[in-house]
N, CA, C and O atoms as CSV, one atom per row, in Angstrom:
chain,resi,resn,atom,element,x,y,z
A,1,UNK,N,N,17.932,0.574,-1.613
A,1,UNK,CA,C,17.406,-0.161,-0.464
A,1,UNK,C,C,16.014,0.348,-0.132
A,1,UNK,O,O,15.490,1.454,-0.263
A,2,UNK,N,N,15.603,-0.768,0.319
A,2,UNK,CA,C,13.556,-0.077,0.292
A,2,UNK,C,C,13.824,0.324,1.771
A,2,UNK,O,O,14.867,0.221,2.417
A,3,UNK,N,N,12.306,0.931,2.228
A,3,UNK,CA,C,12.769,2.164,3.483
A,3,UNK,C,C,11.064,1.572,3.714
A,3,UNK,O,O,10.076,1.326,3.023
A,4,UNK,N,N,11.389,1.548,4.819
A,4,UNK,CA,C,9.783,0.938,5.653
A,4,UNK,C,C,8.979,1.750,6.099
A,4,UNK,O,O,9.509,2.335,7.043
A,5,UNK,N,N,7.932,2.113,5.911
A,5,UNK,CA,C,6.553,3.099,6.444
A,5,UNK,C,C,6.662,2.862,7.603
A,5,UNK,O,O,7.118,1.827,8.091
A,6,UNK,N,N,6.041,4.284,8.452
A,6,UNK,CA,C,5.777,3.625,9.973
A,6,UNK,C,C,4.579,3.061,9.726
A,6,UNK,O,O,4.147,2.679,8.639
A,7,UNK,N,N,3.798,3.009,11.324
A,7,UNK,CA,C,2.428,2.553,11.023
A,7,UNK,C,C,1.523,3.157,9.926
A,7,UNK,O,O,1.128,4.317,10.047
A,8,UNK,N,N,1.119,2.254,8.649
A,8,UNK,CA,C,0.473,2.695,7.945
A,8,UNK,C,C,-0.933,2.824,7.569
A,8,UNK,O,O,-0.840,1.977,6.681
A,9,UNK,N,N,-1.937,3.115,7.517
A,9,UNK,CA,C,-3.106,3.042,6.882
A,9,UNK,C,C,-3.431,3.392,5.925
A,9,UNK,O,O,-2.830,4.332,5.406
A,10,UNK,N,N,-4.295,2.912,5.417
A,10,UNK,CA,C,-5.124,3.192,3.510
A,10,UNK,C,C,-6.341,3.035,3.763
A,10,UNK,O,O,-6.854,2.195,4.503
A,11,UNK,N,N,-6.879,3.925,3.089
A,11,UNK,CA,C,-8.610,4.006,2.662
A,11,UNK,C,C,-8.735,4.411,1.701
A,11,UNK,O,O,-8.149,5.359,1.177
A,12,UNK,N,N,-9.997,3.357,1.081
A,12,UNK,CA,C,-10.231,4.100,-0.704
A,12,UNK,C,C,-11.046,5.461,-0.583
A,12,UNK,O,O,-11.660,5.832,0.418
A,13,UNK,N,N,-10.929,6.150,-1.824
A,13,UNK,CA,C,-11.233,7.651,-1.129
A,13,UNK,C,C,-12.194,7.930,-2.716
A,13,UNK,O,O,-12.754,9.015,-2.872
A,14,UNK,N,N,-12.281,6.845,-3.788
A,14,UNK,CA,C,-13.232,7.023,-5.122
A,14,UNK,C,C,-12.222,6.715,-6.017
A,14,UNK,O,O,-11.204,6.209,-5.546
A,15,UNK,N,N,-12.277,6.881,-7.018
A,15,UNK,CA,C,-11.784,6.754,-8.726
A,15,UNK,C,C,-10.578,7.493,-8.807
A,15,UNK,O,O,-10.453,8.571,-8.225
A,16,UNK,N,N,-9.602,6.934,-9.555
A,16,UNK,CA,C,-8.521,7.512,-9.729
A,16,UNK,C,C,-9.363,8.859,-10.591
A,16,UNK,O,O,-10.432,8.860,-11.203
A,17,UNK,N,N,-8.428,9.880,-10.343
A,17,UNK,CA,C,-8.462,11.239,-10.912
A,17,UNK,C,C,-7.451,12.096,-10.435
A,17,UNK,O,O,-6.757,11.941,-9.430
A,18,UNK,N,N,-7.434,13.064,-11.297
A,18,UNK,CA,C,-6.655,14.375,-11.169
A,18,UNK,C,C,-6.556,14.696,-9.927
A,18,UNK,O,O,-5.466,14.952,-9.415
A,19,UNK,N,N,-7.614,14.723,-9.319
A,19,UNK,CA,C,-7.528,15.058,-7.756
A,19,UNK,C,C,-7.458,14.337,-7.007
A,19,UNK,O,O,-8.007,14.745,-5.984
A,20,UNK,N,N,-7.021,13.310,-6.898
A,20,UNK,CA,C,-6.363,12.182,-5.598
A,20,UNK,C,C,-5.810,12.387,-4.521
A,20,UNK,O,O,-6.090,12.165,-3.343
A,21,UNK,N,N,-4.641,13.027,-5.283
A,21,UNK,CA,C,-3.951,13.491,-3.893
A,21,UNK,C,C,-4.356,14.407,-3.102
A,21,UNK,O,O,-4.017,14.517,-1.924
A,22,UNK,N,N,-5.285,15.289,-3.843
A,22,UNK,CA,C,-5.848,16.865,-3.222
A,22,UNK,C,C,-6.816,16.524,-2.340
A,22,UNK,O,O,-7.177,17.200,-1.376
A,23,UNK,N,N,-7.345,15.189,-2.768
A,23,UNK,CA,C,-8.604,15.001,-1.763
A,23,UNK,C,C,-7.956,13.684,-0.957
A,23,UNK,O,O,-8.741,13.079,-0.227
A,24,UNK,N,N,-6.920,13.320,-1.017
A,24,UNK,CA,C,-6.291,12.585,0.520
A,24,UNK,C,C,-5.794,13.828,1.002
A,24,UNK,O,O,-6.513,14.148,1.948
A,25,UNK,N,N,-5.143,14.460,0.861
A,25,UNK,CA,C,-4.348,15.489,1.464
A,25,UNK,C,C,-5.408,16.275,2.684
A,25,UNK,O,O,-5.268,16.219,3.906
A,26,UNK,N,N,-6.443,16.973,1.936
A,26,UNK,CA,C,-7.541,16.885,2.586
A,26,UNK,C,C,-8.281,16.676,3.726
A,26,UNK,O,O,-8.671,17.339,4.687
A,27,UNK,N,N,-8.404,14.735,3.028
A,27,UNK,CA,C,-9.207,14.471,3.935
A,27,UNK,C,C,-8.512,13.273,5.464
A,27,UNK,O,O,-9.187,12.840,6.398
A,28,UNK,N,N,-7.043,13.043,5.205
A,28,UNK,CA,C,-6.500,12.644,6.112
A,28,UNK,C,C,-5.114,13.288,6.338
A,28,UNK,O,O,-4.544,12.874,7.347
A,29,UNK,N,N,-4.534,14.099,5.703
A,29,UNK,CA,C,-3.225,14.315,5.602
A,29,UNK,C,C,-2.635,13.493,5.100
A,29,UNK,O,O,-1.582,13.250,5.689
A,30,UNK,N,N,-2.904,12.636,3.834
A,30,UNK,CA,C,-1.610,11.640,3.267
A,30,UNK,C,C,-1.481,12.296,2.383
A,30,UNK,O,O,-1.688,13.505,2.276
A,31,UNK,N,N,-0.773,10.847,0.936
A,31,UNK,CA,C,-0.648,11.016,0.051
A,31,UNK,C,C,-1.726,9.903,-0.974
A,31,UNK,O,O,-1.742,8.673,-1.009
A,32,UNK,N,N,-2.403,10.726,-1.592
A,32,UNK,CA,C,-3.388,9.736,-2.622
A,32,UNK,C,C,-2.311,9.565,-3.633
A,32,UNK,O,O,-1.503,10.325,-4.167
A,33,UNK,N,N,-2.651,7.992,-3.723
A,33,UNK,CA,C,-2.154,7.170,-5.031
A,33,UNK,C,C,-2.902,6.278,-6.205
A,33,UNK,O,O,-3.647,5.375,-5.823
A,34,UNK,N,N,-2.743,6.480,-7.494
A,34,UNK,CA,C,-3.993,5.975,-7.966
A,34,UNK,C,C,-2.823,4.205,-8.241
A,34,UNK,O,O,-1.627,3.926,-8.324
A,35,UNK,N,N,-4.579,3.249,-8.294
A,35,UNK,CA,C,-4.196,1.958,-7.852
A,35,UNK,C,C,-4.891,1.462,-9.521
A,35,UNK,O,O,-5.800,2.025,-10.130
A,36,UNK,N,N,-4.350,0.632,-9.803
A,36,UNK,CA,C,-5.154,0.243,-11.126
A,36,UNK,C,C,-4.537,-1.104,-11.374
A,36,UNK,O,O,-3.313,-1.224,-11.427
A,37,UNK,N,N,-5.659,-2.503,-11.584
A,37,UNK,CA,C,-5.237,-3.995,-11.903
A,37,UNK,C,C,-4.633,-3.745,-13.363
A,37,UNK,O,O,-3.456,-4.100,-13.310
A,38,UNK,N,N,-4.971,-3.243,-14.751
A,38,UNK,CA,C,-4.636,-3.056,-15.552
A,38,UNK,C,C,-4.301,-2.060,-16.065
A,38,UNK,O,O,-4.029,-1.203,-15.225
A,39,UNK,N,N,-4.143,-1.637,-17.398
A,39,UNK,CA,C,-4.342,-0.652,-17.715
A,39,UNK,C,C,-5.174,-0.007,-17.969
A,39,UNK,O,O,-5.087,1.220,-17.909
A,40,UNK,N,N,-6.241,-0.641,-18.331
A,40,UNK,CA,C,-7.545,0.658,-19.315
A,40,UNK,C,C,-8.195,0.319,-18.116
A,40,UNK,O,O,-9.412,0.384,-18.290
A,41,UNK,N,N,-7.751,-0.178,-16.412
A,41,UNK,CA,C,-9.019,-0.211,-15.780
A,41,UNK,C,C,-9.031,1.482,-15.460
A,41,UNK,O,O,-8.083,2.257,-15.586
A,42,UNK,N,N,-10.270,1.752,-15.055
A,42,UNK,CA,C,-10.433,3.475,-14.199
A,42,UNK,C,C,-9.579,3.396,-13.547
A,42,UNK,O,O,-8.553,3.921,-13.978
A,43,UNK,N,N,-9.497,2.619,-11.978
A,43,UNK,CA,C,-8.700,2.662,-11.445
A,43,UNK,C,C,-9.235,3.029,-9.840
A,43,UNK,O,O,-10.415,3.362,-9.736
A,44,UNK,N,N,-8.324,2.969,-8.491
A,44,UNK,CA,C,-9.089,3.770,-7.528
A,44,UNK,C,C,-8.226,4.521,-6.758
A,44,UNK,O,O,-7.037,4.209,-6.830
A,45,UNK,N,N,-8.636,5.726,-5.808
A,45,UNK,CA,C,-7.741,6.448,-5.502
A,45,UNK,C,C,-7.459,5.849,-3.991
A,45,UNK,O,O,-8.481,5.509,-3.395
A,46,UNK,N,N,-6.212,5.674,-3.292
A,46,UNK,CA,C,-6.057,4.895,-2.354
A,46,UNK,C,C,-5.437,6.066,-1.643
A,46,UNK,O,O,-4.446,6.292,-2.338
A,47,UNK,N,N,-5.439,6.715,-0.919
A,47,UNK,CA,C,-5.260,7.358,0.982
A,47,UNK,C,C,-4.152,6.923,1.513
A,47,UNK,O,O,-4.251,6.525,2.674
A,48,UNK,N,N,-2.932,6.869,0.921
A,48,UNK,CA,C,-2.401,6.165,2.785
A,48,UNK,C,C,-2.066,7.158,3.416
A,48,UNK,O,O,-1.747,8.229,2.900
A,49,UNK,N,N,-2.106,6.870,4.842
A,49,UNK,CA,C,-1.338,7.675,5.742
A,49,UNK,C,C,-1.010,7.503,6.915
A,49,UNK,O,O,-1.248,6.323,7.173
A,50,UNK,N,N,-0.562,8.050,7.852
A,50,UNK,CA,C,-0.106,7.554,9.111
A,50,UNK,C,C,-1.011,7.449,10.195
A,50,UNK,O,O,-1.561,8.427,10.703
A,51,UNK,N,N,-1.254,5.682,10.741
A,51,UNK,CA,C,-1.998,6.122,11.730
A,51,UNK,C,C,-1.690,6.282,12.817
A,51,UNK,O,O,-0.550,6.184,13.272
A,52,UNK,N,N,-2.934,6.624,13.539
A,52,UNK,CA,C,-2.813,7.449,15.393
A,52,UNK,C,C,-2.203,6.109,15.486
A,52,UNK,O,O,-2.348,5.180,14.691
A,53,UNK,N,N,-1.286,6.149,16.898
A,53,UNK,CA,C,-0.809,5.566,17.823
A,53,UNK,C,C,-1.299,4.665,18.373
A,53,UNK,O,O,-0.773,3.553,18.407
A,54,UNK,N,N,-2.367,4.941,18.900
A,54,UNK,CA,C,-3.572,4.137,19.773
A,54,UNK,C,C,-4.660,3.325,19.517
A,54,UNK,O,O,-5.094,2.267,19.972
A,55,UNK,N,N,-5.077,4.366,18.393
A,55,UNK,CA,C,-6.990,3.883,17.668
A,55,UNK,C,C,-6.957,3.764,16.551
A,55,UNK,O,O,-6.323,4.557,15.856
A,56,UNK,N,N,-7.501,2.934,16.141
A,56,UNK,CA,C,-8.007,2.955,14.342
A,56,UNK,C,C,-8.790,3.636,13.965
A,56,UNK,O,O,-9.088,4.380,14.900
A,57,UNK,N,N,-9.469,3.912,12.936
A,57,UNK,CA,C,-10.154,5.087,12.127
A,57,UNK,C,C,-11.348,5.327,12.592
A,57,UNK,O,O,-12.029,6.339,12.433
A,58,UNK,N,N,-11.731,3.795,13.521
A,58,UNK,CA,C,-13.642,4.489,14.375
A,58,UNK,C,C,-12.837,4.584,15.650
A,58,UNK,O,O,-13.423,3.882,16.474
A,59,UNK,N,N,-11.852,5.083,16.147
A,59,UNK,CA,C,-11.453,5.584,17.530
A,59,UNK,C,C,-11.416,4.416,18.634
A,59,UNK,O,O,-11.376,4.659,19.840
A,60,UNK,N,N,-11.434,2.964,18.022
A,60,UNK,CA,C,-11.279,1.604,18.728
A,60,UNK,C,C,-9.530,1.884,19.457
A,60,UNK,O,O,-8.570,2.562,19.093
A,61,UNK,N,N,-9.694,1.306,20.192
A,61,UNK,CA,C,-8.107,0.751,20.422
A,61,UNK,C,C,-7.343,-0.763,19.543
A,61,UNK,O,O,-7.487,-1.903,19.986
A,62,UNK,N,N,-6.855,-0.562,18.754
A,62,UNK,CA,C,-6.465,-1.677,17.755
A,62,UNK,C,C,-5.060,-1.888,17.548
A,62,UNK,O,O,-4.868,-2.295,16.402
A,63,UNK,N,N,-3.889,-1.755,18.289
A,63,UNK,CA,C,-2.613,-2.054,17.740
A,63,UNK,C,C,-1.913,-2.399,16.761
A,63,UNK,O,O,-1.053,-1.952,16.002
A,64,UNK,N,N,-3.076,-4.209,17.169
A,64,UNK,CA,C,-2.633,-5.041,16.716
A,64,UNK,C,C,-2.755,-5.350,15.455
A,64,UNK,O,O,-2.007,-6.113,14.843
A,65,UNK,N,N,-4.266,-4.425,14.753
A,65,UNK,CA,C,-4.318,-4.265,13.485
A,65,UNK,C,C,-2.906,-3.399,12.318
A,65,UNK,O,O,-2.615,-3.648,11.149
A,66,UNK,N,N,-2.310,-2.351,13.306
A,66,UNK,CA,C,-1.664,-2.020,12.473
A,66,UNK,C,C,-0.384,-2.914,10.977
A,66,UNK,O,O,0.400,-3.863,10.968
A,67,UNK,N,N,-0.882,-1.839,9.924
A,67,UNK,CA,C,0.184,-2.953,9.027
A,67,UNK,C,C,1.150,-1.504,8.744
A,67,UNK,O,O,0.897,-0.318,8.956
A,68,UNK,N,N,2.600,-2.336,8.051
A,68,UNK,CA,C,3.188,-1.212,7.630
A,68,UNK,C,C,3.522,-1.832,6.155
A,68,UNK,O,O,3.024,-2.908,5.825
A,69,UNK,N,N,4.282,-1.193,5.392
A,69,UNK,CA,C,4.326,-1.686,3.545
A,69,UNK,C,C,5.565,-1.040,3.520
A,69,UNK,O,O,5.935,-0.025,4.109
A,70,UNK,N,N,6.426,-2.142,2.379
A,70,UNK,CA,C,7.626,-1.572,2.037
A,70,UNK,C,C,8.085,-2.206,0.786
A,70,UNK,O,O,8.437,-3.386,0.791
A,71,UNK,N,N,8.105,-1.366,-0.466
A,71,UNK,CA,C,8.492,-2.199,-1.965
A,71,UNK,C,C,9.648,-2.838,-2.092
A,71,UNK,O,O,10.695,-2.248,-1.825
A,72,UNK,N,N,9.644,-4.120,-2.512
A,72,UNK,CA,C,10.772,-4.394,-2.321
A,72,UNK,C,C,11.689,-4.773,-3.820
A,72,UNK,O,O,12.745,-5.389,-3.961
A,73,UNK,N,N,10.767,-4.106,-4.836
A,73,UNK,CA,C,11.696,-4.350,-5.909
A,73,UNK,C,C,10.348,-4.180,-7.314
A,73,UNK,O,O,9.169,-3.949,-7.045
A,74,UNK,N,N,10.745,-4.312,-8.397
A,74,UNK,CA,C,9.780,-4.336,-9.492
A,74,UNK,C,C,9.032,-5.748,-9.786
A,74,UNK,O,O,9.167,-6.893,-9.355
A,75,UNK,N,N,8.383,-5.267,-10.500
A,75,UNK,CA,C,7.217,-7.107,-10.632
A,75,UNK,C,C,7.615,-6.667,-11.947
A,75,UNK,O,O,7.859,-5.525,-12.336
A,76,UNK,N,N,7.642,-7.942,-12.665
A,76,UNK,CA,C,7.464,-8.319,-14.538
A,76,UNK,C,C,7.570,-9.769,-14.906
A,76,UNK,O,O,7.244,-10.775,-14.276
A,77,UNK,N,N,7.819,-9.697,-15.451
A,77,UNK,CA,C,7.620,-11.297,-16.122
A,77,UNK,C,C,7.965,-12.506,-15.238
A,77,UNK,O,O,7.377,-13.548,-14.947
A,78,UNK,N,N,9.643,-11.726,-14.796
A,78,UNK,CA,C,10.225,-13.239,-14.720
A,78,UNK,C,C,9.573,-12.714,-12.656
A,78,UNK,O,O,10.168,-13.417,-11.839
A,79,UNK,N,N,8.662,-11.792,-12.055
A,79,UNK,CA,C,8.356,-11.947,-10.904
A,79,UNK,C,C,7.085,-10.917,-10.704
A,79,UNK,O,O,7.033,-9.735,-10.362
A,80,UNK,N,N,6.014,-11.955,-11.093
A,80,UNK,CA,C,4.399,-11.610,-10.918
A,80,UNK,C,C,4.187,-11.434,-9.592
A,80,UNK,O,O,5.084,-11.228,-8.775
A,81,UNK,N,N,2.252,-11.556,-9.191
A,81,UNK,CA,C,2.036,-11.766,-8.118
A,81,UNK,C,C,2.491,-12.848,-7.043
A,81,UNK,O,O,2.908,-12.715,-5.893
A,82,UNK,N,N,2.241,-14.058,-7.901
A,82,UNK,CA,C,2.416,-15.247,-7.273
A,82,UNK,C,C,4.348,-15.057,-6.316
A,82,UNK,O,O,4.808,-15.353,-5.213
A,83,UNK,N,N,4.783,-14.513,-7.385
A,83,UNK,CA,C,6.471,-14.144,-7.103
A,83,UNK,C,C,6.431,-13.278,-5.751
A,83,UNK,O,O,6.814,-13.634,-4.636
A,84,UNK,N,N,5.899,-12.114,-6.112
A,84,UNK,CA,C,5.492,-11.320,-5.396
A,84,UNK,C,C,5.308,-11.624,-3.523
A,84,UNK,O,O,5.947,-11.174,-2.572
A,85,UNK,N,N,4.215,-12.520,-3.594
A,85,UNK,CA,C,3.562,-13.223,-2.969
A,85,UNK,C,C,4.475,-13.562,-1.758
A,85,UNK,O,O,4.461,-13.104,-0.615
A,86,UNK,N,N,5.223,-14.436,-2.300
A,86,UNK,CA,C,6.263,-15.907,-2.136
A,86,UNK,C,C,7.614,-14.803,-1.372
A,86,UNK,O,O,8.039,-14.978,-0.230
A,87,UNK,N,N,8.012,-13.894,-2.151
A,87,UNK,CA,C,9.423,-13.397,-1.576
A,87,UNK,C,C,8.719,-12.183,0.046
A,87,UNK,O,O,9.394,-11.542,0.851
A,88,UNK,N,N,7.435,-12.298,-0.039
A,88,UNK,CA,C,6.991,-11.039,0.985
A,88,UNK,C,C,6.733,-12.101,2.007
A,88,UNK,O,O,7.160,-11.929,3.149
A,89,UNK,N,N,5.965,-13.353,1.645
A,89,UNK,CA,C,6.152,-14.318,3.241
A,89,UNK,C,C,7.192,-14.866,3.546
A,89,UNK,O,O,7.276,-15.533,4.578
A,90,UNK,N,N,8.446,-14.657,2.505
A,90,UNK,CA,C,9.580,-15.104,3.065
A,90,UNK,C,C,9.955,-14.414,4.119
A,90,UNK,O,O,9.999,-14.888,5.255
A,91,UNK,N,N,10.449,-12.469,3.612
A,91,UNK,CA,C,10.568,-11.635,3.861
A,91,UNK,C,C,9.981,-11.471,5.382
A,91,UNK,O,O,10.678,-10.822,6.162
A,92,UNK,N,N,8.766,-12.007,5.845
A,92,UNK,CA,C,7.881,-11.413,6.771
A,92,UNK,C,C,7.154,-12.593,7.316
A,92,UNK,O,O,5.923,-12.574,7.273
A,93,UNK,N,N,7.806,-13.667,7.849
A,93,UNK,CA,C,6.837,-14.505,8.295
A,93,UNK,C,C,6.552,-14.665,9.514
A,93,UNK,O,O,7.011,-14.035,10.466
A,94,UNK,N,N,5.414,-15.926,9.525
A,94,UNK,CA,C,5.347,-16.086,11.102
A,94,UNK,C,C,4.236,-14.868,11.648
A,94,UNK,O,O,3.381,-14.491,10.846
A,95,UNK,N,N,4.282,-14.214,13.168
A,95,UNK,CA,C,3.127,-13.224,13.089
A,95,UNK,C,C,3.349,-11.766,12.365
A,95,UNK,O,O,2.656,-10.761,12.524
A,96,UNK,N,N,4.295,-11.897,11.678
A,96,UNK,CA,C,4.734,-10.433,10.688
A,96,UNK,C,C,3.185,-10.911,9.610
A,96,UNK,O,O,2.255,-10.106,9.583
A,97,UNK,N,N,3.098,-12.024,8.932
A,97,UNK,CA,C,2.118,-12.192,8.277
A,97,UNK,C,C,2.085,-11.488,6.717
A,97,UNK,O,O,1.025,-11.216,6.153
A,98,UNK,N,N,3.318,-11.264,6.174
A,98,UNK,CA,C,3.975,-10.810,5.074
A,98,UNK,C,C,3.024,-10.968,4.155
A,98,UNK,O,O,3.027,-12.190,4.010
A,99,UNK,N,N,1.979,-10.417,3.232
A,99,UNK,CA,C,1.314,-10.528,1.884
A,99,UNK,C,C,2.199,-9.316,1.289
A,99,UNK,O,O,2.431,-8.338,1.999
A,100,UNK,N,N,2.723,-9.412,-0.133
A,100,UNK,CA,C,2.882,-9.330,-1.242
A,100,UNK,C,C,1.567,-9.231,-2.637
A,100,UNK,O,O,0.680,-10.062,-2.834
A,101,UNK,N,N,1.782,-8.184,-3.294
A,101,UNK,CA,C,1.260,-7.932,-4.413
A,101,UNK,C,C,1.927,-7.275,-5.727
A,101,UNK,O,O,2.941,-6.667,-5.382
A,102,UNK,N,N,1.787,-7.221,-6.596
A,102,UNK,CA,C,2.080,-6.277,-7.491
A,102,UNK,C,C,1.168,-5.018,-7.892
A,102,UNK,O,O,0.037,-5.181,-8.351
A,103,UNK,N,N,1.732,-3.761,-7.689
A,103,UNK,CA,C,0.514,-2.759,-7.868
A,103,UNK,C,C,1.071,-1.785,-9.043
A,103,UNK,O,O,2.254,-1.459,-9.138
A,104,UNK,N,N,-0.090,-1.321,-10.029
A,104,UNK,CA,C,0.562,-0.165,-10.866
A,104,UNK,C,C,0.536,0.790,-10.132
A,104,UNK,O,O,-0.574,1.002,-9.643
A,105,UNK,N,N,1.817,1.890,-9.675
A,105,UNK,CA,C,1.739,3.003,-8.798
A,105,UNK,C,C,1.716,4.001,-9.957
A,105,UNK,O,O,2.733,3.877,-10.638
A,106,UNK,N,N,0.918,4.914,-10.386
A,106,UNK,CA,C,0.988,6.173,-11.261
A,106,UNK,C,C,1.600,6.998,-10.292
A,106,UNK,O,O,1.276,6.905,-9.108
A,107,UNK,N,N,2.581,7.915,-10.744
A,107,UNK,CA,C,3.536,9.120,-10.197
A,107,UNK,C,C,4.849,8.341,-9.475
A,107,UNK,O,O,4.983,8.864,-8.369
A,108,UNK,N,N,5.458,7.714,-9.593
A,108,UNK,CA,C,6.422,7.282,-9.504
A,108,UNK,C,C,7.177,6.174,-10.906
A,108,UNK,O,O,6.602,5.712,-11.892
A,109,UNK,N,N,8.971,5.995,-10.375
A,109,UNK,CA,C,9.403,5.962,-11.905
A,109,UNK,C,C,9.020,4.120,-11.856
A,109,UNK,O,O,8.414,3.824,-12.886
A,110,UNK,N,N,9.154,3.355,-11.278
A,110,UNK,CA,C,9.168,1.862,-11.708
A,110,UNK,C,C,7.368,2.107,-11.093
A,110,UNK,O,O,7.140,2.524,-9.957
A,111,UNK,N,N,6.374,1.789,-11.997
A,111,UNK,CA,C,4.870,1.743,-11.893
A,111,UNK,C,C,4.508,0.349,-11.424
A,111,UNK,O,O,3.459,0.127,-10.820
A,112,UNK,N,N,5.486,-0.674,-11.745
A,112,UNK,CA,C,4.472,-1.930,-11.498
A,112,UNK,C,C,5.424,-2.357,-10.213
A,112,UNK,O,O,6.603,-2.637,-10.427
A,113,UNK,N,N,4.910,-2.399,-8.942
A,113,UNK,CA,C,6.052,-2.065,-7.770
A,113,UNK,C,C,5.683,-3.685,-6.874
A,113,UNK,O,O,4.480,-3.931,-6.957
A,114,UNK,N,N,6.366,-4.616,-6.188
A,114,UNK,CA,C,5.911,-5.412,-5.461
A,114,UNK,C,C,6.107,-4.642,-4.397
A,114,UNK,O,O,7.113,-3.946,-4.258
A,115,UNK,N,N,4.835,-4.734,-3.286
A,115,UNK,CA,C,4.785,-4.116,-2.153
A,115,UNK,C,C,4.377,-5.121,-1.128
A,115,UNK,O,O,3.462,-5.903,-1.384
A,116,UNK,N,N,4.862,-5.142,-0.233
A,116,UNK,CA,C,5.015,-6.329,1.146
A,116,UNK,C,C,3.668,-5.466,2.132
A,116,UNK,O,O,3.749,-4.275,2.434
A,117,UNK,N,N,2.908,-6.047,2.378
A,117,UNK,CA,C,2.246,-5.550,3.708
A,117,UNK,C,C,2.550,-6.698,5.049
A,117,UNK,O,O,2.289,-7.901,5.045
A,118,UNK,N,N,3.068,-6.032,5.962
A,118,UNK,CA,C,2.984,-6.456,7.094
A,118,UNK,C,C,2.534,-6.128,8.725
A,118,UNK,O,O,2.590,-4.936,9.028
A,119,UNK,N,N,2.173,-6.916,9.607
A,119,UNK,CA,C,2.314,-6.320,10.899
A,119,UNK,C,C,3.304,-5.537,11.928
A,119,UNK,O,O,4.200,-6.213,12.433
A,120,UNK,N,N,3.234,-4.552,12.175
A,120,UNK,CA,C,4.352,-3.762,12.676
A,120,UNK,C,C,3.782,-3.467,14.243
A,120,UNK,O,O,4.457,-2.804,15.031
């Protein structure tokens, strides 16, 4: 069963590398994950982590921006993006505002993961 982030945030933080996580860890307290459309792309290192309560990352008051993400299964053939897509606005509609993607996650065991972003 997939398990829902609290409020989440992501920021790109440079190029996938060895040090991803060392330099989210760092520089927000998350966990860096490297993000990549293909395979032989470089790739980029993505930040998520938990945000403040109150403010977004320039110290605004933003709530309503917050999203949270939760995988809800593997992407492959017989369920691409478009698939992807389709089962996350099911999943999340209305002002939840459900987008779906397929992402390669490096360091975990199923890599090509559909992940739901929504409003929380």
């Amino acid at each position: 069963m997939a398990k829902v982030n609290g409020a989440q945030c992501e920021a790109e933080i440079g190029i996938c590398d060895n040090k991803c996580n060392l330099k989210c860890e760092a520089s927000k307290n998350g966990k860096g994950i490297c993000e990549k459309l293909s395979p032989n792309e470089v790739g980029t290192c993505k930040c998520l982590y938990e945000c403040d309560s109150s403010t977004d990352r320039n110290g605004k008051s933003r709530p309503e921006n917050k999203k949270c993400s939760v995988g809800i299964g593997p992407c492959s053939v017989k369920c691409n993006d478009i698939c992807c897509r389709f089962k996350c606005a099911f999943k999340y509609p209305g002002p939840l505002e459900g987008i779906g993607m397929c992402l390669n996650i490096i360091g975990i065991p199923s890599t090509n993961e559909c992940i739901c972003y929504f409003n929380c």
